[in-house]
Structure formats: C-alpha cells, structure tokens
C-alpha positions as CSV (number, residue, x, y, z in Angstrom):
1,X,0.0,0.0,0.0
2,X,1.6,3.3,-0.5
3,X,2.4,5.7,1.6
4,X,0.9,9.0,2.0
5,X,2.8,11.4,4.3
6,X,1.0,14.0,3.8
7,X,1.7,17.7,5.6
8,X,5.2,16.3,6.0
9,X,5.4,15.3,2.0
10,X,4.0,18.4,0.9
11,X,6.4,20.1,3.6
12,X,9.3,18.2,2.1
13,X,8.7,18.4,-1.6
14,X,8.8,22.1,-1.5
15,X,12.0,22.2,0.3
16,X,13.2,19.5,-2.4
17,X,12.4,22.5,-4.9
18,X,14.0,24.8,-3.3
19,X,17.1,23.4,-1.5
20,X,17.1,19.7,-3.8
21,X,20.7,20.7,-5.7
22,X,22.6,20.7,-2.5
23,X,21.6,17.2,-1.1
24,X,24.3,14.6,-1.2
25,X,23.5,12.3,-4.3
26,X,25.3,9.1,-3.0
27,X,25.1,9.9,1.0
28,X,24.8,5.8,1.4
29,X,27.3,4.7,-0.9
30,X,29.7,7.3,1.2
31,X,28.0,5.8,4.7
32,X,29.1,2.5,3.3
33,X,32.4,2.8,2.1
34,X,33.5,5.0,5.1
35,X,32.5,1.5,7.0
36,X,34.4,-0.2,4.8
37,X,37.7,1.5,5.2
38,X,37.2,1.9,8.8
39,X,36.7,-2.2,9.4
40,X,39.4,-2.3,7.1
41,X,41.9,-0.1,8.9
42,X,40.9,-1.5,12.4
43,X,41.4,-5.3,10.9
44,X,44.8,-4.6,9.4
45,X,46.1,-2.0,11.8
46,X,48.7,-3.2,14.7
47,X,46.9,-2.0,17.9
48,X,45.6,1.1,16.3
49,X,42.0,0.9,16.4
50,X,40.8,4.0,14.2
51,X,36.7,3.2,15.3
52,X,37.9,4.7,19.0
53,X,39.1,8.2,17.0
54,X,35.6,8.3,15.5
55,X,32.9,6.9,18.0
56,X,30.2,9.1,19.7
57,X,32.4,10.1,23.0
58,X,30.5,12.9,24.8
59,X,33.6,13.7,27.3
60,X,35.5,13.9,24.0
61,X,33.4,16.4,21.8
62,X,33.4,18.7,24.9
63,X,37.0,18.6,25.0
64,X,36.9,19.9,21.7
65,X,36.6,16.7,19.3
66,X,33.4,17.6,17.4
67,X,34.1,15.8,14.6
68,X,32.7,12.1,16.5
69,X,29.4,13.8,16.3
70,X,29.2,13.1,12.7
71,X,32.0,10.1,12.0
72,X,29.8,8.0,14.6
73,X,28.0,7.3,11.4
74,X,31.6,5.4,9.7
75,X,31.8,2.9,12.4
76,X,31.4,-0.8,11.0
77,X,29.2,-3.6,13.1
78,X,31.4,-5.9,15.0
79,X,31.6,-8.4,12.9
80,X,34.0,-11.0,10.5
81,X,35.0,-9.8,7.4
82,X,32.5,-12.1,5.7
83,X,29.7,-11.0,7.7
84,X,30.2,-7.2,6.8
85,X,30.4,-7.3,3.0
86,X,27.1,-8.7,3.7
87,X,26.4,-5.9,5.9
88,X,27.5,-2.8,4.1
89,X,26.1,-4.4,0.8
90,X,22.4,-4.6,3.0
91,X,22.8,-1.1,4.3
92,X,23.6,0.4,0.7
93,X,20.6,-1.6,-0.7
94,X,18.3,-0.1,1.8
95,X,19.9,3.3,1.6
96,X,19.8,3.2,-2.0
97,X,16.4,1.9,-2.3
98,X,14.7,4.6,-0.3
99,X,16.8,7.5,-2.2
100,X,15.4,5.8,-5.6
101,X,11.5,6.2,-4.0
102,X,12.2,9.4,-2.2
103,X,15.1,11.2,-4.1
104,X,18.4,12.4,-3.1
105,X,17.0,15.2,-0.6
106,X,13.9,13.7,1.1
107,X,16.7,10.5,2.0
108,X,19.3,13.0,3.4
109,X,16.9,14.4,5.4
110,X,15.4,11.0,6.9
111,X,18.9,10.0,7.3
112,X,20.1,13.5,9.1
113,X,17.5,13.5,11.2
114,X,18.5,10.2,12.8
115,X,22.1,11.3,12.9
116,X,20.5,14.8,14.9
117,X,18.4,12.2,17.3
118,X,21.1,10.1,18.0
119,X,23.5,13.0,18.7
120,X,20.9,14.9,21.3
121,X,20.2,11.8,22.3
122,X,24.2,11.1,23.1
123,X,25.0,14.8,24.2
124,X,21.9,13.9,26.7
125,X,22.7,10.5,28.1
126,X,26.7,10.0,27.3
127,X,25.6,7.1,25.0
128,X,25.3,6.9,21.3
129,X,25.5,4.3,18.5
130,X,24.9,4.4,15.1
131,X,23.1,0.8,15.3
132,X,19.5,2.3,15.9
133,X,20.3,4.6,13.2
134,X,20.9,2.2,10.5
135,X,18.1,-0.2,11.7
136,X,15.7,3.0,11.0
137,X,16.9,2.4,7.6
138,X,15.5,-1.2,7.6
139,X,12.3,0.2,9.0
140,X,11.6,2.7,6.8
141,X,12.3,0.2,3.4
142,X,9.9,-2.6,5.1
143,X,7.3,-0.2,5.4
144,X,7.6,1.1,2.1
145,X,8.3,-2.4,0.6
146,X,6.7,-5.0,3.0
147,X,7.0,-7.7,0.3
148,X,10.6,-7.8,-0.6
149,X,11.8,-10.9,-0.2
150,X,15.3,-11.4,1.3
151,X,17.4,-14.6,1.2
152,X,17.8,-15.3,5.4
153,X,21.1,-17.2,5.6
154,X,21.6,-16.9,1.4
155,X,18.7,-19.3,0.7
156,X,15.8,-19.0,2.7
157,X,13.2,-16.5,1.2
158,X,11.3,-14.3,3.8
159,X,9.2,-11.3,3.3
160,X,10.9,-7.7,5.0
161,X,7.7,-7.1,6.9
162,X,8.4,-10.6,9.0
163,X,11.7,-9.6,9.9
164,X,10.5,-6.0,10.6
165,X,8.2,-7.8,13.4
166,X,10.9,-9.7,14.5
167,X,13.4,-6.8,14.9
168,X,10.3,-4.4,16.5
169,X,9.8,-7.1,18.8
170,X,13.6,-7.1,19.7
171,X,13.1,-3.1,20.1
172,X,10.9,-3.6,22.6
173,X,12.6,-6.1,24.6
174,X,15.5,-3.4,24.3
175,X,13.4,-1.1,26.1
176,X,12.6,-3.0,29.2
177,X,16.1,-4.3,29.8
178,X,18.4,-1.3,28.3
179,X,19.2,1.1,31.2
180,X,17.6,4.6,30.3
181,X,20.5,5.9,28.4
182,X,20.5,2.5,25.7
183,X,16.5,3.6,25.9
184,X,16.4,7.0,24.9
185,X,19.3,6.8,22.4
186,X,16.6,3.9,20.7
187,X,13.5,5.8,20.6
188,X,15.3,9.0,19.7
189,X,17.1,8.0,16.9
190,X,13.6,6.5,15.6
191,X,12.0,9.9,15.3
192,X,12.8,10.0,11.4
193,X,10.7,7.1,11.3
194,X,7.9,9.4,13.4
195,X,8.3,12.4,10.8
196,X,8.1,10.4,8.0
197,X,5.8,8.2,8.8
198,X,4.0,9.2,12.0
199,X,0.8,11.0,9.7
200,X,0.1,7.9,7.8
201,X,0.2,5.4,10.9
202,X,-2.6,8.2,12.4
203,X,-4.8,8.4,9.3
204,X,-4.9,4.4,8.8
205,X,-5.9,4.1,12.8
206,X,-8.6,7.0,11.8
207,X,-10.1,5.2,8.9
208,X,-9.6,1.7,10.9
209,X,-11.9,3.2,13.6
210,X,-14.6,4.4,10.9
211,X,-14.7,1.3,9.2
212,X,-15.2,-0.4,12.8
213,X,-18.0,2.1,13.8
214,X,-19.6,1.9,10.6
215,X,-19.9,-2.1,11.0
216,X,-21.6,-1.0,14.2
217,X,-24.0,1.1,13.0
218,X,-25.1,-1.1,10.3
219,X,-25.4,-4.5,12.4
C-alpha cells in the first residue's frame, strides 16, 4: 500500500524545490564505504584501532573533538570480514532503495534526522550508536516495501515485513532491559521514522476506527 505522508510530503517536496541541488547524491554509498575503510583499517592496523578516534564520546566532543558527532555514522558492526560485506552491501541496498523512491534530498533528510536524534540523544545520556540509526533504515524500506523478499542465511526466502516484526519485537525487549541511556538513544534515533511516517500510521488508525463504527451502525 503506498504511503501517504501528507503535511510532512508536501512540507518536504517544497523544500526538495527549493534546496534539492545541494543534497548529497550518494550519501549511502559514502556511509558504506566509510565503514568499509574503517573495518578495514581496524582489521589490518597493529593496535591502532581507528573506530575509538571516531565513535560518539561525549567527554571527547566537549573537549573539543566535534568531529565524532558526525564520523559515529563510519563505524562498521562488530563483525568477521564475511559477515560485513554482507552488511554494508544490505545497508547500501536499503539506503539506496529509499533515495530511488524518495530522491536524493527527502533521504538525506530521513537519514540527518537520525544522525540529529542520535546526537541529542548522546549529548543527553553519554551514549550513542549508530546501530539504531541504520536499523531505521530497515524500518523505513519494510514499510515502504513489505514484500521484498530477502534470502535469510543466502537461501531462505522471507518477506521484510516478518523480519521488521521480528526486529520491532527485539526493540521492545530493548526497552525494558536497556538502562535509560540505551532507551532514549533507541527511541530518539527512531523519530525520522515518526516524521516520515507518524501521519500515515494516524490516518490508517482513523479510517480503521470508521470502518469499525460503521460495522456497528449497520449491524
């Protein structure tokens, strides 16, 4: 079903008009590579692990580093070198996915404002990580493509939507176990999902209750 946002469409198509040329035409293939030579450098680097120069450190930035509130986004998942090709390649096909149905600006702007969240959130609590951020990537595609199919361990097909439930559902545990600074860096970073998405959710529980009191009234 498509997805109307409404206000925040109309909102975002005129400043597409306006301030489109300067959005960042390949923003997730730079995400991804950046990942790539980070993993690469910390892999093949003798006890220099460059992901600890670049990670969200509040005591850091207020010494002066500033630059971790933005190369946050470069660090790679913990993971073998197998397991992030597969990664990266899955972030950039989300990334570029979203940016083929939104264009170039609306997708720097979803993307930015999870980078913003995740920063307040971090400058807030001490904690941020850029995993929430790329998992409202994963969000955002199932919702706007909840029959993709994707092969689960390379063979086994499996709509997005399933595995959306399955990873909303691991959200949620997050929440009631994750002390309160691992809880507000998870909903915060989510609020692109909210701006993007947050009018249609509203309209389809408006028109869910007027199909159900129409039922009623016609029993």
């Amino acid at each position: 079903m498509p997805i109307n946002m409404g206000n925040q469409g109309n909102l975002l198509s005129r400043m597409d008009r306006k301030l489109g040329k300067y959005a960042i035409r390949n923003l997730m293939t730079i995400i991804v590579a950046g990942m790539g030579i980070v993993f690469l450098l910390d892999l093949f680097s003798s006890g220099f692990g460059l992901s600890s120069y670049l990670a969200f450190s509040k005591p850091d930035i207020l010494r002066g580093q500033i630059w971790r509130i933005v190369t946050f986004a470069f660090i790679p998942p913990p993971s073998s070198l197998l397991f992030i090709l597969f990664s990266l390649y899955f972030y950039w096909l989300l990334g570029s996915a979203l940016k083929n149905e939104w264009g170039a600006f609306k997708f720097n702007i979803f993307y930015f404002c999870g980078m913003l969240g995740t920063v307040i959130a971090g400058l807030i609590t001490g904690y941020a990580t850029n995993f929430f951020l790329n998992m409202s990537l994963f969000f955002a595609f199932a919702i706007l493509f909840p029959h993709f199919e994707l092969r689960l361990f390379f063979f086994i097909p499996i709509e997005v939507r399933y595995l959306a439930y399955l990873n909303a559902a691991y959200f949620v545990y997050l929440l009631v176990v994750n002390p309160w600074p691992g809880r507000v860096a998870l909903v915060v970073s989510l609020l692109n999902i909210a701006l993007f998405f947050g009018g249609d959710v509203i309209n389809r529980i408006k028109q869910a209750r007027r199909r159900a009191e129409w039922k009623r009234n016609f029993r």
